[in-house]
LUMLO-80754 format. One line per 4 residues: number of its first residue (from 0); for each residue z, x, y of N, C-alpha, C, O, CB. Coordinates in Angstrom, 3 decimals. Glycine has a CB too. Example, Ala and Ser with C-alpha at 12.3 -4.5 7.8 and 13.67 -1.06 7.14 Angstrom:
<recs>
0 = 7.800/13.190/-5.690/7.800/12.300/-4.500/7.800/13.200/-3.300/8.465/14.236/-3.319/9.046/11.308/-4.473  7.080/12.850/-2.250/7.140/13.670/-1.060/7.870/12.900/0.030/8.039/13.409/1.138/5.725/14.084/-0.598
</recs>
This chain:
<recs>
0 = 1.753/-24.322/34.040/3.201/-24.381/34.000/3.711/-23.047/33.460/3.162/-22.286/32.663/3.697/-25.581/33.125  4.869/-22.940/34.068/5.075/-21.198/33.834/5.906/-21.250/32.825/6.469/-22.344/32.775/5.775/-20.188/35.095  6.346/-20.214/31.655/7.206/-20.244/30.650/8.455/-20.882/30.844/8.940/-20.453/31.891/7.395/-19.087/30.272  9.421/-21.978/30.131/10.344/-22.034/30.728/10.507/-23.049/31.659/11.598/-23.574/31.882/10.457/-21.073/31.105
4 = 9.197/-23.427/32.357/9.598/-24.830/32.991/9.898/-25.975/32.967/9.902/-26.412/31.816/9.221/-25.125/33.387  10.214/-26.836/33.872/10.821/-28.351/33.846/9.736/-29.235/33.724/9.222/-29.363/34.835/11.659/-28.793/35.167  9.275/-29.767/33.043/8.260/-31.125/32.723/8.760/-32.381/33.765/9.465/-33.280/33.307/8.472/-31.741/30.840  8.439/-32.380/34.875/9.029/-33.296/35.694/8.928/-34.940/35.127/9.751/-35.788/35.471/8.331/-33.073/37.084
8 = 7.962/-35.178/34.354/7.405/-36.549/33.782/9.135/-37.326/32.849/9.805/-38.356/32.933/5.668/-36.027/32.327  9.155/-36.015/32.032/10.138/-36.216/30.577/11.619/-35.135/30.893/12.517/-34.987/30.065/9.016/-35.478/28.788  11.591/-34.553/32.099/12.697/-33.341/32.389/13.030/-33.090/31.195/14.085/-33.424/30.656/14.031/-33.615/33.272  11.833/-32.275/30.559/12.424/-31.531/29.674/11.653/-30.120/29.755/10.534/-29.875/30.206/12.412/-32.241/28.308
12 = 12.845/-29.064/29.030/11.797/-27.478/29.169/10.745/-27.860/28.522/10.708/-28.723/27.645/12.338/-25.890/28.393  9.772/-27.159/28.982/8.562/-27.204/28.131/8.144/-25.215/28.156/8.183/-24.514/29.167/7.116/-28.530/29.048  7.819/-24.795/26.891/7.854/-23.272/26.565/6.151/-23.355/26.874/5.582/-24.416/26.618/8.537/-22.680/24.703  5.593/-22.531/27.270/4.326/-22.733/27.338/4.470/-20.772/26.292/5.215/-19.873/26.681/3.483/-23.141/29.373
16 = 3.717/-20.691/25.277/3.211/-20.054/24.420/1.514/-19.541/24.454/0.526/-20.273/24.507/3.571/-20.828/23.438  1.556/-18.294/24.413/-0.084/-17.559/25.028/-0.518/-17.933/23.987/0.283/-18.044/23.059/-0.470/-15.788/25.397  -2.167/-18.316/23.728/-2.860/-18.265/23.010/-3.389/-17.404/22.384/-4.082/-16.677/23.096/-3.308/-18.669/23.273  -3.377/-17.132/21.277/-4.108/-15.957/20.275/-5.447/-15.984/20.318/-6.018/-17.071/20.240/-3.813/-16.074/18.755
20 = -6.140/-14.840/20.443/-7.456/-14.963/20.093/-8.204/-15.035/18.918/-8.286/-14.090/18.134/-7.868/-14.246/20.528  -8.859/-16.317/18.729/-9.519/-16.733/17.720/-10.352/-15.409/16.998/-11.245/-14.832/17.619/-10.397/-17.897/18.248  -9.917/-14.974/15.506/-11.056/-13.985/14.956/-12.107/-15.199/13.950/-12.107/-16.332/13.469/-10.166/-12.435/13.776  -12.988/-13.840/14.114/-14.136/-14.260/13.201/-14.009/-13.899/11.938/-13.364/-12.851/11.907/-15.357/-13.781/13.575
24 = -14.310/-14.257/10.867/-14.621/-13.333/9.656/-14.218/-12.222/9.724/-13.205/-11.686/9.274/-15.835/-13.137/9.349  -15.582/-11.634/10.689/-15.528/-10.463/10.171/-15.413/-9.590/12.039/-16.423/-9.621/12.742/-17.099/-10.177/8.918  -14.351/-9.032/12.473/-13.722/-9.024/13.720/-14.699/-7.992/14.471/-14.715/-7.890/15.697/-12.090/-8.593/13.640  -15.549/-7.202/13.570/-16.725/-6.596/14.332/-18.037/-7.087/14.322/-19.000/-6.322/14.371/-16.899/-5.398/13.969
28 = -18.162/-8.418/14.257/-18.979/-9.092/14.196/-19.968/-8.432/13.412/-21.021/-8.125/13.970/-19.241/-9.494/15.288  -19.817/-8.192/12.338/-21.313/-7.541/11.070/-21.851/-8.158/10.331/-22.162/-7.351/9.455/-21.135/-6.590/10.006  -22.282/-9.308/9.993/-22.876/-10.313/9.402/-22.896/-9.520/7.680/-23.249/-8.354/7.503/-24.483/-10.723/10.283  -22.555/-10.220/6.848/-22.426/-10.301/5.675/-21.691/-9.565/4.574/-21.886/-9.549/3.358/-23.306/-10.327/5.515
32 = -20.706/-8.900/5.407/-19.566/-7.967/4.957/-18.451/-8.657/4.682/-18.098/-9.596/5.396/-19.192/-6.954/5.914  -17.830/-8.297/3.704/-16.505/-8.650/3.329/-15.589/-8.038/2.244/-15.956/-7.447/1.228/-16.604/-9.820/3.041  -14.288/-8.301/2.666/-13.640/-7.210/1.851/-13.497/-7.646/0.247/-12.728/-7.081/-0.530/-12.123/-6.892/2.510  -14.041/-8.331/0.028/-13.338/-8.876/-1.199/-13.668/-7.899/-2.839/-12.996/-7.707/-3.852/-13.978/-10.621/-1.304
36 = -15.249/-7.418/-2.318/-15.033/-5.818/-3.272/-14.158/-4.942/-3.479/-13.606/-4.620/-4.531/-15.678/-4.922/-2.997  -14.019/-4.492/-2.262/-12.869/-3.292/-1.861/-11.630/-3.795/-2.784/-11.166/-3.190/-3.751/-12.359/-3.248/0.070  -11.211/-5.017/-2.270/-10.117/-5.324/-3.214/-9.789/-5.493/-4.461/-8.742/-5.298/-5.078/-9.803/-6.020/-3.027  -11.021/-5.959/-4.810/-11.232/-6.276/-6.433/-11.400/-5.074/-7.072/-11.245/-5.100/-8.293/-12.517/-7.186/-6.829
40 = -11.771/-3.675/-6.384/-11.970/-2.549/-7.106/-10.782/-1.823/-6.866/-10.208/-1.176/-7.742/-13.189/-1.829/-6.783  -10.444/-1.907/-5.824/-8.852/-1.376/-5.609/-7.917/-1.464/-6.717/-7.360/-0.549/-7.324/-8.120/-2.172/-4.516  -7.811/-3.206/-6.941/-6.984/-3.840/-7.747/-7.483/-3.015/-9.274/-6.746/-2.308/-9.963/-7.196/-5.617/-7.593  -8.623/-3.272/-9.487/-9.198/-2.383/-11.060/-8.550/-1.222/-10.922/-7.939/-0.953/-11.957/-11.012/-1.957/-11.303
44 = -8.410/-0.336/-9.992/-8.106/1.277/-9.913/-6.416/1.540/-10.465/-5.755/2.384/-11.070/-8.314/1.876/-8.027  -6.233/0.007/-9.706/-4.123/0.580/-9.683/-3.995/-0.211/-11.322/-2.868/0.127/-11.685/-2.458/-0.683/-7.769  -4.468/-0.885/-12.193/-4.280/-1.811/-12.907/-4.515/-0.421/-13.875/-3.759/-0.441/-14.846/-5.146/-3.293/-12.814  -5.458/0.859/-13.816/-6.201/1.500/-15.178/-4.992/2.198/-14.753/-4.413/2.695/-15.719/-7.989/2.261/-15.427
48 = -4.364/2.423/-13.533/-3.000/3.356/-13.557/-2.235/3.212/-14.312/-1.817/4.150/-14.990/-2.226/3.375/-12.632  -1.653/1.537/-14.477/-0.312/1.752/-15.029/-0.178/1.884/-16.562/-0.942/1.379/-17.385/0.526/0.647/-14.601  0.843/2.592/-16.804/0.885/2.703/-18.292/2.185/2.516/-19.085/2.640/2.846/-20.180/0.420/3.975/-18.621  2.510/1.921/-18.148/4.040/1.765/-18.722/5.674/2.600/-17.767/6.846/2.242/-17.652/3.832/2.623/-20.457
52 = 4.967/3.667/-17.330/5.718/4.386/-16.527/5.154/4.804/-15.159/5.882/5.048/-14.197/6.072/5.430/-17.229  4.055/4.860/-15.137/3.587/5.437/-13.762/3.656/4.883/-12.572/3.853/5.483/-11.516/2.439/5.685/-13.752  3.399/3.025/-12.807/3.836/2.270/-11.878/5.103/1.910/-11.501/5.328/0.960/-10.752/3.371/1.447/-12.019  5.972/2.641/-11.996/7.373/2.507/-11.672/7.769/3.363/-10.521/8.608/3.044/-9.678/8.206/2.833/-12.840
56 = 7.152/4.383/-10.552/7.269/5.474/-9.583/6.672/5.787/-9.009/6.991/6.805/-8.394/7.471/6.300/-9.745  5.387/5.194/-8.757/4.254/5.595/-8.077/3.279/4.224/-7.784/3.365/3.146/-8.373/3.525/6.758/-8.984  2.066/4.688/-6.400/1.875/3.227/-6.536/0.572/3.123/-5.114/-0.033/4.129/-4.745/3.691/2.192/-6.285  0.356/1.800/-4.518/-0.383/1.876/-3.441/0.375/1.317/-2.462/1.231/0.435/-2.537/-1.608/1.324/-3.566
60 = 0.011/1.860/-1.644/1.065/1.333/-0.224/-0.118/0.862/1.055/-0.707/1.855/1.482/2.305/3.053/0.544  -0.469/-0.205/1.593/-0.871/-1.147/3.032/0.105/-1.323/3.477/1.094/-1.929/3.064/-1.531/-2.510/3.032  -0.122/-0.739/4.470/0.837/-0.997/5.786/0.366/-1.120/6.822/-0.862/-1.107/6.744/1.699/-0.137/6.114  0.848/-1.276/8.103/0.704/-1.732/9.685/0.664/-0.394/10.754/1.587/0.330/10.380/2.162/-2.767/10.127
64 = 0.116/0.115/11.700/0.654/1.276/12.119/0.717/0.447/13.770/-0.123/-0.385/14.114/-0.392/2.886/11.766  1.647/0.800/14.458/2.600/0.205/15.709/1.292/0.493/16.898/1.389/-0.044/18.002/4.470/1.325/16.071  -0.061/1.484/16.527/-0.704/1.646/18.225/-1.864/0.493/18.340/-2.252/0.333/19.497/-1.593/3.465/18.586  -2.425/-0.254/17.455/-2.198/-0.990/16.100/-3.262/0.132/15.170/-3.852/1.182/15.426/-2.779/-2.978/16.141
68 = -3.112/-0.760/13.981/-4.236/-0.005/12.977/-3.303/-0.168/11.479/-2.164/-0.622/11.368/-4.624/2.037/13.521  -4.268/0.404/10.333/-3.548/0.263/9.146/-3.060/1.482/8.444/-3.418/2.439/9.130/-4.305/-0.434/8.299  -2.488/1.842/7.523/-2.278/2.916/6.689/-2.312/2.579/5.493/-1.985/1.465/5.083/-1.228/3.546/6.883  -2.696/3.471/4.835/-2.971/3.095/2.788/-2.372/4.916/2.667/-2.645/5.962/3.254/-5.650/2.632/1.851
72 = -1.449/4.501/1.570/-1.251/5.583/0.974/-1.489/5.380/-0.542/-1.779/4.202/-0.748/0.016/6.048/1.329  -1.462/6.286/-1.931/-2.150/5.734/-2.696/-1.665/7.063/-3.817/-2.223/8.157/-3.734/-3.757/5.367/-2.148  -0.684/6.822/-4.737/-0.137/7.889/-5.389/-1.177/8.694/-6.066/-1.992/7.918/-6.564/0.852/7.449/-6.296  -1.425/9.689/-6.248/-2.462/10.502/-7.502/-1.580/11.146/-8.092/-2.139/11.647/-9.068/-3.719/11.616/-7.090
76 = -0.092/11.550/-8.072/0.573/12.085/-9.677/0.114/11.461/-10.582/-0.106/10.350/-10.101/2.063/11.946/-10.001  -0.265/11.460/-11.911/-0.599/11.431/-13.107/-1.566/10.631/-13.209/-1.555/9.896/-14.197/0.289/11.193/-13.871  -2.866/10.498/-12.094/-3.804/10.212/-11.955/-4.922/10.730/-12.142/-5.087/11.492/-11.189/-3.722/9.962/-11.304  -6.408/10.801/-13.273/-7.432/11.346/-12.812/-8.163/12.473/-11.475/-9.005/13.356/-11.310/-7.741/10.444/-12.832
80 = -7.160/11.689/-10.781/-7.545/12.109/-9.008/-6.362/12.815/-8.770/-5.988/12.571/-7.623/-7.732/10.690/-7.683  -5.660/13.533/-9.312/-4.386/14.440/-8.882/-4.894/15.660/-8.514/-4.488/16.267/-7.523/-3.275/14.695/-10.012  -5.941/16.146/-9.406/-6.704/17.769/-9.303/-8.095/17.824/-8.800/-8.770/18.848/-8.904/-6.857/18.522/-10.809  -8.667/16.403/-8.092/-9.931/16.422/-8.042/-9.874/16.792/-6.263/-8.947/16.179/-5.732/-10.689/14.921/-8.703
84 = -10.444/17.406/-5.572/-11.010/17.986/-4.744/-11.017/16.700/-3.275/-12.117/16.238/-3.576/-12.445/18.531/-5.495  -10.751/16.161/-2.456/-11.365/15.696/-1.383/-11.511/16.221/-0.114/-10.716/16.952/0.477/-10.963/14.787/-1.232  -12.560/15.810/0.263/-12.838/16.525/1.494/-12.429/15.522/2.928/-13.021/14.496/3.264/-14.532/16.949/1.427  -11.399/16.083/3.538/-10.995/14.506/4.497/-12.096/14.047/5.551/-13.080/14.744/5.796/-9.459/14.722/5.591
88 = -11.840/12.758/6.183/-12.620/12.109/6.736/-11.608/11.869/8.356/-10.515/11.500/8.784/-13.075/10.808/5.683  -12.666/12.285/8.673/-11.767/12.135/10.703/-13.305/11.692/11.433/-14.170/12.440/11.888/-10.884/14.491/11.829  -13.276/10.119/11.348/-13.744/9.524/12.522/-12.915/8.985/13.723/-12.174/8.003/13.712/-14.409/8.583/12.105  -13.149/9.703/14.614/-12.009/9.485/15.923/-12.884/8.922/17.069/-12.483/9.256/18.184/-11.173/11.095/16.531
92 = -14.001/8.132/17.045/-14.812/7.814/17.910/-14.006/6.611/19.232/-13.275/6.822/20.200/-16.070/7.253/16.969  -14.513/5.548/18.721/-13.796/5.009/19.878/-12.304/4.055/19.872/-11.736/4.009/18.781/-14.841/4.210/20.469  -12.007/3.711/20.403/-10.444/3.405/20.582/-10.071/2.729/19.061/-9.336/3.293/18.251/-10.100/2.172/22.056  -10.643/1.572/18.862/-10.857/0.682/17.674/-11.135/1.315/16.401/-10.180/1.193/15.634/-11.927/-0.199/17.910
96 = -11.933/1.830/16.004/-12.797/2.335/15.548/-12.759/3.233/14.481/-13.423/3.132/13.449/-13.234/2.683/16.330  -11.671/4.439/14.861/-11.330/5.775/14.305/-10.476/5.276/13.095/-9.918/4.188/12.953/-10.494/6.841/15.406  -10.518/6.258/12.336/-10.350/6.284/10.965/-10.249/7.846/10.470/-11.067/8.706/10.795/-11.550/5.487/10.301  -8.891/8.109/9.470/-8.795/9.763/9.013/-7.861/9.216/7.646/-6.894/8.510/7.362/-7.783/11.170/10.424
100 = -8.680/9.902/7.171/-8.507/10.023/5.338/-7.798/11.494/5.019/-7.855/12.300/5.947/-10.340/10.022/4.372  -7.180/11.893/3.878/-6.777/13.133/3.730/-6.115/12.616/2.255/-5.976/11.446/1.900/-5.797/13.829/5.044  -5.697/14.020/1.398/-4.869/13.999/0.374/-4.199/15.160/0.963/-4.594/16.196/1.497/-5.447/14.043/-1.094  -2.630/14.462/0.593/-1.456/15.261/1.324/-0.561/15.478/0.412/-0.122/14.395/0.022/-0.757/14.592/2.501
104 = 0.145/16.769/-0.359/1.797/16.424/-1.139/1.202/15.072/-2.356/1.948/14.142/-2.664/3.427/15.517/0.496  0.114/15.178/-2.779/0.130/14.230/-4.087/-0.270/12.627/-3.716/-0.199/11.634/-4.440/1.781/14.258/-4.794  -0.806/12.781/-2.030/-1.095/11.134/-1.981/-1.895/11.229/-1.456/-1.870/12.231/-0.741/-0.318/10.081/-1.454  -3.140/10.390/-1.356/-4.575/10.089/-0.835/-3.579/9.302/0.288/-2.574/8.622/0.077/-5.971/9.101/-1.980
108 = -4.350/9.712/1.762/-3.692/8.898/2.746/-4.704/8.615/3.837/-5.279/9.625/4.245/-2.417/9.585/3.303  -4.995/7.650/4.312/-5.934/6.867/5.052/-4.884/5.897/6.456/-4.159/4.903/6.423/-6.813/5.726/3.703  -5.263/6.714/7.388/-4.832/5.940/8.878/-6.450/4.760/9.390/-7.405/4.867/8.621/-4.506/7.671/10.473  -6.574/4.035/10.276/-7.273/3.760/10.587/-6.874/2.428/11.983/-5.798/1.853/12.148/-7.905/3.684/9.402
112 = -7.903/2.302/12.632/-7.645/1.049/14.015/-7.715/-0.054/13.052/-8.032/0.095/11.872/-9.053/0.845/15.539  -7.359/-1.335/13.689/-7.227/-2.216/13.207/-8.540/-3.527/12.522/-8.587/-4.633/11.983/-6.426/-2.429/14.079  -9.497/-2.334/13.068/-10.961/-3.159/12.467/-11.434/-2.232/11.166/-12.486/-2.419/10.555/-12.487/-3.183/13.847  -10.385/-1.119/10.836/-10.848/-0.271/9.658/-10.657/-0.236/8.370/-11.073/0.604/7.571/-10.601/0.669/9.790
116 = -10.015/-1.172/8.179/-9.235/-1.329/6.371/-10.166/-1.588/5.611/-9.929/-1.428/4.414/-8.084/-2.606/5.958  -11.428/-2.033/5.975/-12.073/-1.854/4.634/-12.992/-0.321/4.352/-13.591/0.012/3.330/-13.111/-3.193/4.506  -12.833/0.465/5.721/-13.934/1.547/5.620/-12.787/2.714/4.989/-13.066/3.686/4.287/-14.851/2.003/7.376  -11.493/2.311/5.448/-10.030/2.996/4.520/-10.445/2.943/2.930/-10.654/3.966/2.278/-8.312/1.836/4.732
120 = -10.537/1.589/2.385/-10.127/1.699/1.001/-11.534/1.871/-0.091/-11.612/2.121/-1.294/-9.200/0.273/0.673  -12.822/1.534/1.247/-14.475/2.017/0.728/-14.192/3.807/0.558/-14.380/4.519/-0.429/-16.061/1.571/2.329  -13.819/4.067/1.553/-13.764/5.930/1.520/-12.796/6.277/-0.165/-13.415/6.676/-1.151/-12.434/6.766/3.453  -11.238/6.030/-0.196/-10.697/6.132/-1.157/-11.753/5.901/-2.289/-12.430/6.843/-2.701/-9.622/5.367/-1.081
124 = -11.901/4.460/-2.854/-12.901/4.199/-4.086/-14.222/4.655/-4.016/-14.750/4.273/-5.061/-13.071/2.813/-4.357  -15.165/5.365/-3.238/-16.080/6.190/-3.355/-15.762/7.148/-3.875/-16.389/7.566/-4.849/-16.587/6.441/-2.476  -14.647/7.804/-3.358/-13.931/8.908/-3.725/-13.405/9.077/-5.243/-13.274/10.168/-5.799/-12.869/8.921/-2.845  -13.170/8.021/-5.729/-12.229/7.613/-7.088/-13.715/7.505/-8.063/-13.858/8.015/-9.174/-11.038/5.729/-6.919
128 = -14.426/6.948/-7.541/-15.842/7.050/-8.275/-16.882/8.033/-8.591/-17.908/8.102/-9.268/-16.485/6.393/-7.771  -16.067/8.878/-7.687/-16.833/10.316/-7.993/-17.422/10.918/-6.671/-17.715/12.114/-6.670/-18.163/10.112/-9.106  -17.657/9.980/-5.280/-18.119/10.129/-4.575/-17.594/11.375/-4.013/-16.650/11.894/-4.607/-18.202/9.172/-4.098  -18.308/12.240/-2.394/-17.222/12.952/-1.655/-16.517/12.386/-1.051/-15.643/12.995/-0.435/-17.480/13.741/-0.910
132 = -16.613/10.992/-0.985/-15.547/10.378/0.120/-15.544/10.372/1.721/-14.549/10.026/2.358/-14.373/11.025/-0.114  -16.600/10.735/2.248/-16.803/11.126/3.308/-18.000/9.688/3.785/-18.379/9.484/4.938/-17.270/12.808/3.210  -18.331/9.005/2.782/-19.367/7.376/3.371/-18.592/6.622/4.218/-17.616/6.068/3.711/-19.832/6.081/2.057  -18.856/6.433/5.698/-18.131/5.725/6.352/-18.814/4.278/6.041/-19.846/4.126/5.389/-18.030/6.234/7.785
136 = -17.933/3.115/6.712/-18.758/1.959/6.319/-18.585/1.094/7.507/-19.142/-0.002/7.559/-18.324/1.240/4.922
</recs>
């Protein structure tokens, strides 16, 4: 029945609505991965930030990007990580996939496809840990 049609039984519209595709866990199918580190260390990182003032003005930002994919931006003014060195990360492999890290104007900034948010915020906290930041995941 096409969007919009007449239900001849009950004459009534009936909307017919596409089905979403069912995800898995984990949407690249990787058996035993999950974000729930990433987050929990994330969350530790922005929590040793605030001090009363810093989180007022500064901060972490997840967002959506429209081709799809995610963005993290991630303040370093008066952060440990304001003067520390990164070396950016540009995986541009395949459509899904790609992922580019950088510190720009005072913010750690991470683009990525929509299967990449956890290899986004693994790169950042490697990075915050001392790492080069360059471990894809």
């Amino acid at each position: 029945m096409r969007q919009g049609a007449v239900d001849e039984a009950d004459n009534q519209t009936v909307r017919h609505v596409p089905s979403r595709p069912q995800l898995k866990r984990d949407p690249l199918d990787r058996p035993g991965l999950s974000m729930t580190d990433e987050l929990i260390e994330l969350q530790a990182w922005y929590h040793a930030q605030c001090n009363g003032d810093w989180e007022h003005s500064y901060g972490v930002s997840i967002g959506t990007l429209d081709n799809p994919g995610w963005s993290v931006e991630i303040d370093l003014v008066d952060t440990p990580l304001s003067s520390r060195h990164f070396n950016p990360v540009r995986k541009l492999d395949p459509d899904l996939d790609w992922f580019r890290c950088e510190v720009k104007d005072s913010k750690w900034i991470g683009h990525g496809g929509p299967n990449m948010l956890r290899s986004i915020l693994r790169t950042f906290l490697d990075w915050a840990n001392g790492e080069n930041g360059a471990r894809a995941v």
